[in-house]
C-alpha positions as CSV (number, residue, x, y, z in Angstrom):
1,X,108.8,159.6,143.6
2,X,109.8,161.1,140.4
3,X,110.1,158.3,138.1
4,X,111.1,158.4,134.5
5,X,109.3,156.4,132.3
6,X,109.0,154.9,128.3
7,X,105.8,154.6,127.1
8,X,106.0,152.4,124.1
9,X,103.3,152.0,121.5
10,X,101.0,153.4,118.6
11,X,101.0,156.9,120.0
12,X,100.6,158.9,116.7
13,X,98.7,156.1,114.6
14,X,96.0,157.5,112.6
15,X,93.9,154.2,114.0
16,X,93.3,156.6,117.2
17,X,92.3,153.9,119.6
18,X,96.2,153.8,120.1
19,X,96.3,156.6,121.0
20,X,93.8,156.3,123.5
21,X,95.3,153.3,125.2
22,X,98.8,155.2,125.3
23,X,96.9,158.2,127.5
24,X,94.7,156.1,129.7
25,X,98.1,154.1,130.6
26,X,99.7,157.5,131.6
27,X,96.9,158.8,133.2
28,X,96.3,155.7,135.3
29,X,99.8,155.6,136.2
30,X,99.9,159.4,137.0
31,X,97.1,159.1,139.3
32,X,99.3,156.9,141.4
33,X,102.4,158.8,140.9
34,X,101.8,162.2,140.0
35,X,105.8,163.4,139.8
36,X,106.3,161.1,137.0
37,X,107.8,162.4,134.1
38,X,107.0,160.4,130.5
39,X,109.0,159.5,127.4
40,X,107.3,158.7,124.3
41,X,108.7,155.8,121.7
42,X,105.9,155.3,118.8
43,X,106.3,152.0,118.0
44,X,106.3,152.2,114.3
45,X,108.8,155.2,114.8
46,X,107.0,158.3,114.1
47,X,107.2,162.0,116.3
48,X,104.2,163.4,115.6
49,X,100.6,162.9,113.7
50,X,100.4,163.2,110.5
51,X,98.7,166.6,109.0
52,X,96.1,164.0,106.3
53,X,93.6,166.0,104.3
54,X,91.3,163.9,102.0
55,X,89.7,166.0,99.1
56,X,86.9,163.9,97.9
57,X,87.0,165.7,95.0
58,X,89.9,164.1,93.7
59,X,89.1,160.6,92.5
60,X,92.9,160.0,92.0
61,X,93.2,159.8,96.1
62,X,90.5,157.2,96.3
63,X,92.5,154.9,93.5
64,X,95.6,155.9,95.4
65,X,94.2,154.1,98.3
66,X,93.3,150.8,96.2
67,X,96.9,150.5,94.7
68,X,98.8,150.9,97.8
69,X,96.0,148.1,99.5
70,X,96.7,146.0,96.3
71,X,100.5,145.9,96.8
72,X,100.6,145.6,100.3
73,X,98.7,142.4,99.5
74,X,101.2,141.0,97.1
75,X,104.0,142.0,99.5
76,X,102.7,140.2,102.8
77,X,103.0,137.0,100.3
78,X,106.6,137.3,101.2
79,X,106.9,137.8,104.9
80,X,110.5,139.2,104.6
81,X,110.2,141.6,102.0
82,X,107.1,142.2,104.0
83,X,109.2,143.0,107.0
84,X,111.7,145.4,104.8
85,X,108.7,147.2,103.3
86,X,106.8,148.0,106.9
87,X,110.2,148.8,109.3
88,X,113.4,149.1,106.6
89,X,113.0,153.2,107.3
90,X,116.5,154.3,108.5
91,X,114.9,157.2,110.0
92,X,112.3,155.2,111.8
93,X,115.0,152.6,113.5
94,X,117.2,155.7,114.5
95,X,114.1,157.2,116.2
96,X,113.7,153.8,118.2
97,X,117.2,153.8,119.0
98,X,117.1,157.3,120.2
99,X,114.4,156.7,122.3
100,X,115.0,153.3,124.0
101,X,118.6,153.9,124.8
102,X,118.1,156.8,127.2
103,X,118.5,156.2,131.3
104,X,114.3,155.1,132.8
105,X,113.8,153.6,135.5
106,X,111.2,151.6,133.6
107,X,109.4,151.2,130.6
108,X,106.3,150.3,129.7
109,X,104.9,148.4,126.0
110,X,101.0,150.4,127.0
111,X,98.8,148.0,125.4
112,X,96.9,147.4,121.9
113,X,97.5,144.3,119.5
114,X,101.3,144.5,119.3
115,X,102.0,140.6,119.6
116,X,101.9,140.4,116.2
117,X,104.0,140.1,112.6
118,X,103.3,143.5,112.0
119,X,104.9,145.0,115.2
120,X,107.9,142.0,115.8
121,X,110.5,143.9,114.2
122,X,110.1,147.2,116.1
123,X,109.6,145.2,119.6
124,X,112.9,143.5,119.1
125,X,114.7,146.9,118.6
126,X,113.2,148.2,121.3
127,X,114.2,146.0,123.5
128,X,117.4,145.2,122.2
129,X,118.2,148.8,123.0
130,X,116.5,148.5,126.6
131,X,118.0,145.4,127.3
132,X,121.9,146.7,126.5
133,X,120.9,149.4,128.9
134,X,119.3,146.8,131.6
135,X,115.5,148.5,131.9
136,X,113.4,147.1,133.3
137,X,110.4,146.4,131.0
138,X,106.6,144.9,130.7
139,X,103.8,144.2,128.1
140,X,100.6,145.8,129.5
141,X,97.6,144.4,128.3
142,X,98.5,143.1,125.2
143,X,96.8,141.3,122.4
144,X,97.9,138.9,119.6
145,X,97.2,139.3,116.4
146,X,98.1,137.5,113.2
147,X,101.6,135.4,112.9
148,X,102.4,133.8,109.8
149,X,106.0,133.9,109.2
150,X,107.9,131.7,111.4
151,X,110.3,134.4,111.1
152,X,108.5,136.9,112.6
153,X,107.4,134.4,115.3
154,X,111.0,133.6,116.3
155,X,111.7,137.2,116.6
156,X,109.1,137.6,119.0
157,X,110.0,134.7,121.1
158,X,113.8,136.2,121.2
159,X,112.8,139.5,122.1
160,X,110.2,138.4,124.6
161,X,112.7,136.3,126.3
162,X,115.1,139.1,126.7
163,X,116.2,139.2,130.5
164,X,114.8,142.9,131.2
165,X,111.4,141.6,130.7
166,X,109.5,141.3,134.1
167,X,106.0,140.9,133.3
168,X,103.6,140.2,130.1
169,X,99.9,141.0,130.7
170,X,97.2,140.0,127.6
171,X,93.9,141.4,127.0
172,X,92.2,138.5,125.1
173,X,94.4,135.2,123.9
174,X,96.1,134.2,126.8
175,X,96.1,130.5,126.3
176,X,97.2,131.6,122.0
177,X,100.5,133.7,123.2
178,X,101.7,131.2,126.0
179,X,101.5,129.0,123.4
180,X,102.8,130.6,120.3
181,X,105.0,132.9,121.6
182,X,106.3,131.6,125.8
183,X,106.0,128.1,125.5
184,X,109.9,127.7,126.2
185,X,110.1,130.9,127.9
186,X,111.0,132.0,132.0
187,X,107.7,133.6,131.8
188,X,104.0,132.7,131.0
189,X,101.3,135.9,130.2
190,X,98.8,136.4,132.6
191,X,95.1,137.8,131.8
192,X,94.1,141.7,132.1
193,X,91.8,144.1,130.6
194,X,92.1,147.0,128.1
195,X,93.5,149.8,129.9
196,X,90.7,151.8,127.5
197,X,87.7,151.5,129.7
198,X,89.2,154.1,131.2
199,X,88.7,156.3,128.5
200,X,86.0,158.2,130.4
201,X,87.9,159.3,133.4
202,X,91.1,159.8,131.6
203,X,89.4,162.4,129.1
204,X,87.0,163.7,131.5
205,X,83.5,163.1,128.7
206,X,80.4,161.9,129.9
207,X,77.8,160.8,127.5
208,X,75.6,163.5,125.5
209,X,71.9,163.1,125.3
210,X,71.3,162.6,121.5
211,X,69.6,160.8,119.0
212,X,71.8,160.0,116.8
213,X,73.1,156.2,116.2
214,X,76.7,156.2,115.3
215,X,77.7,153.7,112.2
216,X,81.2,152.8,112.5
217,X,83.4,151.8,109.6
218,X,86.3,150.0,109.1
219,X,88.4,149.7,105.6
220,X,90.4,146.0,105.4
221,X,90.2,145.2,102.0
222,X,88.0,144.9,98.7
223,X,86.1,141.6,99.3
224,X,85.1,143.1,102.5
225,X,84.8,146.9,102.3
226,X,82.1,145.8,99.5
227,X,80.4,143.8,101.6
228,X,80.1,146.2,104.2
229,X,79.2,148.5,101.9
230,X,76.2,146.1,100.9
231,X,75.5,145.1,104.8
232,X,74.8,149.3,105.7
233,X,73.2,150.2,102.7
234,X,70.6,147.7,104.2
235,X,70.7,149.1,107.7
236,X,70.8,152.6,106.6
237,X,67.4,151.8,104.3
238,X,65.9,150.5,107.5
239,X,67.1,153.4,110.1
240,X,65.4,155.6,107.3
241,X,62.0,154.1,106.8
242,X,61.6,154.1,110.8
243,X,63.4,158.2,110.6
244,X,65.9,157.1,113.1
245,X,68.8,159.6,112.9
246,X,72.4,158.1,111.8
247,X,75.5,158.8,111.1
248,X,78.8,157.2,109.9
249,X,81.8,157.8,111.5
250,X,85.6,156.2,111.6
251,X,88.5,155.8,114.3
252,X,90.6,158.0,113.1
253,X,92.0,156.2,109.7
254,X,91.5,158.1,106.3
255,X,91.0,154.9,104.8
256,X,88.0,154.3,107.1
257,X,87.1,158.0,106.4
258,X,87.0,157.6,102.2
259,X,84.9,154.0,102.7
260,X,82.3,156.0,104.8
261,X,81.6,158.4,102.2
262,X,81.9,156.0,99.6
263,X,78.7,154.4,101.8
264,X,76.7,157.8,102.2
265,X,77.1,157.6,97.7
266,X,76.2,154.2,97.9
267,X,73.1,155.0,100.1
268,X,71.9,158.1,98.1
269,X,73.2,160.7,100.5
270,X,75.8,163.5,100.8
271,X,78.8,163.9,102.8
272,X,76.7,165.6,105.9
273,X,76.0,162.1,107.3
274,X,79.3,160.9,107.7
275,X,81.2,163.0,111.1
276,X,83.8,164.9,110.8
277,X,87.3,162.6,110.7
278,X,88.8,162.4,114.3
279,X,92.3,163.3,114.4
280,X,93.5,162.9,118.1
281,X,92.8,160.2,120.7
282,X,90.0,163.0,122.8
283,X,88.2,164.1,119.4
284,X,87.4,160.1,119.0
285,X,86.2,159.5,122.7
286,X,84.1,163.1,122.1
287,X,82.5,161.9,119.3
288,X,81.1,158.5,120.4
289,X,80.1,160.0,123.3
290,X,77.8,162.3,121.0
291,X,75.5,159.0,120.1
292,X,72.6,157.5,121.4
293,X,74.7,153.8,120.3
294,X,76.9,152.6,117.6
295,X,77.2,149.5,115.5
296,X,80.7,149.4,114.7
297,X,83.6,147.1,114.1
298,X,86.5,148.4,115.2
299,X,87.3,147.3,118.9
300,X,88.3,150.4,120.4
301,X,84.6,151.7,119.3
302,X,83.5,149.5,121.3
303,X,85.4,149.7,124.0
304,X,85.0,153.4,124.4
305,X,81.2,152.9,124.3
306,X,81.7,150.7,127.2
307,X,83.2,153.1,129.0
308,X,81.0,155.8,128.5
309,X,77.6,153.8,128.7
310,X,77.2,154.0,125.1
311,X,75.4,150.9,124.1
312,X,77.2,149.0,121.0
313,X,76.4,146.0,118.6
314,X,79.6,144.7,117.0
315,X,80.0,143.8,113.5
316,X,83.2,141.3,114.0
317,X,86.1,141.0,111.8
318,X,89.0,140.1,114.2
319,X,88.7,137.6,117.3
320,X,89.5,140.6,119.5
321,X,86.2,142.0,118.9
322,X,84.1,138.6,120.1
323,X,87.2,137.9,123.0
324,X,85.5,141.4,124.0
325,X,82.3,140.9,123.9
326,X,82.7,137.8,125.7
327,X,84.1,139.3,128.7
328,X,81.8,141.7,129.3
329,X,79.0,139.0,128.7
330,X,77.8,140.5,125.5
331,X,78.9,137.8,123.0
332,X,75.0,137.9,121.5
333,X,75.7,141.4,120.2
334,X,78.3,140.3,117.9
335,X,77.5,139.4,114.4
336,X,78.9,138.7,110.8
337,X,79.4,140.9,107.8
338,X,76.5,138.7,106.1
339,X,74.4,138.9,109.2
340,X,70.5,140.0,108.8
341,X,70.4,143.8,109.5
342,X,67.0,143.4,110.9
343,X,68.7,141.4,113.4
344,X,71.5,143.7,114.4
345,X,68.8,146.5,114.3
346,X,66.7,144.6,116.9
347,X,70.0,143.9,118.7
348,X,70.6,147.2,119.3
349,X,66.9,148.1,120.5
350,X,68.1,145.5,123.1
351,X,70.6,146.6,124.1
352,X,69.8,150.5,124.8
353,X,67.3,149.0,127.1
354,X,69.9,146.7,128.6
355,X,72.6,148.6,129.0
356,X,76.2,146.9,130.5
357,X,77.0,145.2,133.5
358,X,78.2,148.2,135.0
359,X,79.7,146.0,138.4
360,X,81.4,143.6,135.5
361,X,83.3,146.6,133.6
362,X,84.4,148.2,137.0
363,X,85.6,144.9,138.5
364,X,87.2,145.0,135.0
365,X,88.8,148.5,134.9
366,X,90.2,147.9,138.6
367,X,91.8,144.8,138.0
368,X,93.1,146.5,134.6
369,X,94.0,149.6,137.0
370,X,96.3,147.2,139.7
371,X,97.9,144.7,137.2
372,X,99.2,147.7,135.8
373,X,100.4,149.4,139.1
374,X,101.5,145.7,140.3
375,X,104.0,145.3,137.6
376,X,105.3,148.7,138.6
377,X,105.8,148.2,142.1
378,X,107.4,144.2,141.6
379,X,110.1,146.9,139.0
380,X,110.2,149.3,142.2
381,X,110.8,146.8,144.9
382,X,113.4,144.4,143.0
383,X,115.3,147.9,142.3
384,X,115.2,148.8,145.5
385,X,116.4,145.2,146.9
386,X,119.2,145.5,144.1
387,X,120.3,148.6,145.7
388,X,120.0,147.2,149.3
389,X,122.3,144.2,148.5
390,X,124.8,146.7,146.5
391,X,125.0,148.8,149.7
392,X,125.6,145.7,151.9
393,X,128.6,144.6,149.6
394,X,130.4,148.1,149.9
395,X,130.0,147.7,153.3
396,X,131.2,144.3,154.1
397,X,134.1,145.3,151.6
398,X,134.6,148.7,154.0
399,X,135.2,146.1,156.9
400,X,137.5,144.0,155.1
């Protein structure tokens, strides 16, 4: 059957775990119906990547990055001007329209933390678009983030109830977005998995044999970038002493990229310990499948690792990461930004001798894999009973 399908989310985000859930949803969904033909609707509105150099020669860039972190701080004190600031593009709401107002037979949000402030805005146009054209639509996967404004929340509540929503599947809060987000609503979430742990199969990488332990970054803001700065210049001392090979390496973000190297200064070495930046969804999965294990923090690290059998210690600094971690029955190898590094070290050593629960994470990728294609076919078969009971009408009327 040769469906045409929207596939909403963070395709082009420089954050490339997006990215990565956006392909494994296709390619999960291709296996099952290989005539398919996709649409692509970037949720914050973008056509393509982004062509980002960083010159590290340049000090103005890295202040660049500090200024824009300091007023995005004072801007989120206002949610509204907030809102204006992240979605008031003219050219980014005209993409969205473009996009979510063409004929599908369905279309799909793919997954990633999208029930959230950030993203409420740009849900509610798509589907006010997909709702005028009556498509049907579902929420694979999801996760919830932060809501502040009441504003925001009510936006999401509205677009959420919108009638061409058949389905809302969450990765991790379940309990938080029935709560917060359906409690008056015709439909309550259900529980899934990241569509990610497919990473492996959908970008055909196995594991390398190496030596090298992967130190993933992540840039959020002063208080903690300095911190982590602190918590790896410990770990890195350690690694060092015992002439355990490293690296530091980011998801994609050029943020992430700058703190790295501001770590390798930090630790006394050059730039030829932190990888190279990733700057598609395969280069990430490539590159974590080039270590031994990682201690990282951002999720999709992690959940990459999984899927390839890299083992992974989490630093957390969301409640997606531990909601994770708990699943697969991991929650030990999660720690704090102030944790003992010794610890985390001897974590590690623990787990590359324990590896997964390999059963766990495939009962886990199946039941990811069918709540995915179940949604589709409940789309399919209320379609097809529309267009049964539309036939029977033009008959009866051809008797009359």
């Amino acid at each position: 059957m040769n469906e045409k399908i929207l596939l909403i989310g963070e395709h082009f985000s420089e954050n490339l775990g997006d990215g990565v859930i956006c392909q494994t949803v296709q390619h999960l969904i291709q296996q099952e119906y290989p005539d398919a033909t996709f649409f692509y609707s970037d949720l914050s509105g973008r056509k393509a990547y982004k062509q980002q150099r960083l010159n590290v020669a340049k000090k103005r860039q890295w202040l660049t990055f500090k200024a824009k972190k300091k007023a995005v701080s004072l801007i989120k004190k206002h949610p509204y001007l907030h809102h204006s600031f992240l979605h008031g593009d003219r050219k980014m709401l005209a993409t969205i329209k473009e996009k979510s107002q063409q004929d599908y037979d369905f279309a799909v949000f793919a997954g990633g933390q999208l029930l959230m402030d950030y993203f409420s805005f740009s849900i509610s146009r798509h589907l006010y678009f997909l709702n005028k054209r009556q498509t049907p639509t579902f929420f694979n996967a999801c996760g919830m983030g932060s809501i502040r404004s009441k504003g925001f929340q009510k936006i999401l509540q509205r677009a959420l109830a919108k009638e061409v929503v058949s389905a809302i599947s969450v990765r991790d809060d379940v309990v938080g977005v029935n709560q917060k987000l359906l409690q008056r609503a015709r439909l309550k979430a259900t529980s899934s998995y990241d569509p990610a742990l497919w990473a492996k199969e959908a970008f055909q990488i196995q594991k390398k044999d190496n030596e090298t332990i992967g130190l993933g970054v992540i840039s959020t803001n002063k208080e903690k970038d300095d911190q982590l700065i602190q918590l790896y210049q410990k770990v890195i001392r350690q690694l060092d002493a015992k002439k355990i090979r490293w690296s530091l390496f980011c998801n994609g973000s050029l943020e992430d990229q700058v703190l790295a190297l501001q770590i390798a200064e930090h630790s006394g070495h050059d730039a030829s310990v932190v990888a190279p930046r990733p700057e598609r969804p395969k280069a990430l999965v490539e590159l974590i499948s080039r270590y031994r294990s990682i201690i990282s923090f951002r999720l999709h690290s992690h959940i990459i690792a999984a899927s390839l059998g890299v083992p992974s210690v989490a630093i957390t600094w969301d409640n997606k990461v531990d909601f994770f971690f708990e699943h697969l029955r991991c929650g030990d190898r999660v720690f704090n930004y102030d944790s003992n590094p010794q610890d985390i070290l001897h974590k590690l050593t623990e787990a590359e001798t324990e590896g997964y629960d390999d059963c766990l994470i495939q009962q886990q990728k199946e039941e990811s894999r069918l709540n995915l294609l179940k949604n589709i076919q409940y789309i399919q078969q209320t379609q097809k009973n529309a267009a049964g009971f539309k036939k029977t009408g033009m008959m009866l009327d051809d008797e009359l």
